[in-house]
N, C-alpha and C positions, 0 to 999 in steps of 0.2 A: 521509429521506436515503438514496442508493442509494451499496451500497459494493462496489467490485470486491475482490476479494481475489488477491493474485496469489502462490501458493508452489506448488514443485513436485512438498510431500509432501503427499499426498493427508489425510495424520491432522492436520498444521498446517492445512493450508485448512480442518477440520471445526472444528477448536477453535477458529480464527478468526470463521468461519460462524458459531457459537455465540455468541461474543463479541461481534460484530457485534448478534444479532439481540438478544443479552443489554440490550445498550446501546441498544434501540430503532429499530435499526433495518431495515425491514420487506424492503426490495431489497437483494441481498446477490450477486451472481454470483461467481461464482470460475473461475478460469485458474490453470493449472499451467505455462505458458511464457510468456517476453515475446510472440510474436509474436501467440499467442492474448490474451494482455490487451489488447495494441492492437486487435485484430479484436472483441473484448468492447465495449470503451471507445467504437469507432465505432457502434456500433449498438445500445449502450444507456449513451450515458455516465453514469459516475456524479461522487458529487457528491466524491467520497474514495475514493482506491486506498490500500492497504494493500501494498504492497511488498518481495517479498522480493529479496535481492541476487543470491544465486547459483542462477540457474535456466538449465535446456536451451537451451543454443542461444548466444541473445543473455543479459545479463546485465539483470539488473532497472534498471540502474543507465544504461545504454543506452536506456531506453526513456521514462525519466522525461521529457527534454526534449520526446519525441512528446507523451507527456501533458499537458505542459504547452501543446503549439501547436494542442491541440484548440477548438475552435469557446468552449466552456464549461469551462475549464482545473480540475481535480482538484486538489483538495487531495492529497498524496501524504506516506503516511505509511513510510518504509521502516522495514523490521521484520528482522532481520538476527542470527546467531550470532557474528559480527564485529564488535563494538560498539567497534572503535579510532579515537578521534582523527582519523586518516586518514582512514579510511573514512566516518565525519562529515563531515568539511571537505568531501571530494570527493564525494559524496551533497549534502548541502545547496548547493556550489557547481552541481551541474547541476539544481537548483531543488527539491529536494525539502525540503516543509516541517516535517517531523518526522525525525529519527535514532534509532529504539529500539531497547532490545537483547530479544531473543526469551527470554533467561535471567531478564528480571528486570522489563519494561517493561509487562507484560499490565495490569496495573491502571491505567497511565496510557495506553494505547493505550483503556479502555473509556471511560477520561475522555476523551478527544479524542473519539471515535464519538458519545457521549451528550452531551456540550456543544456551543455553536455550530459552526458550520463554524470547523475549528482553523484558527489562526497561526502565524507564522511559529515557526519550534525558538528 
């Protein structure tokens, strides 16, 4: 499974990377801005982006519908220190198929990476 990882701190994308590879899996790219994950995603999609919300520029949450009208559409996991209700609904209403919170969701984000291609939240 190849997994993009998209956060703008460079020590989350390392312990994500980790995580990722923790849970098997071997292609792992990572981006620190939405417009470079889009630019990632076209030229090497993967099968599952990892999401964060508040990044440079565009916001994570701006970019989700892109990833989704891609050729072979990403599963999309947003990974977030705003874990409110709100920010849920409107994350999963522009197609994202996970809501986690970065405080407390690590074990079930290695479950999602190491099980099937996840489903829907």
């Amino acid at each position: 499974m190849r997994v993009l990882v998209v956060d703008d701190s460079a020590d989350v994308r390392a312990r994500l990377v980790a995580l990722a590879r923790e849970a098997g899996c071997a292609e792992v790219d990572e981006a620190a801005a939405a417009d470079d994950a889009l630019a990632a995603a076209r030229v090497r999609p993967p099968d599952v982006v990892v999401l964060d919300v508040h990044l440079p520029g565009k916001t994570g949450l701006s970019i989700v519908g892109a990833l989704k009208a891609l050729p072979s559409p990403p599963k999309v996991i947003v990974l977030t220190n705003h874990p409110t209700e709100p920010h849920r609904r409107q994350c999963l209403s522009h197609g994202a198929d996970h809501f986690l919170d970065k405080a407390n969701d690590f074990p079930r984000l290695i479950d999602l990476l190491a099980g099937p291609t996840p489903g829907a939240a």
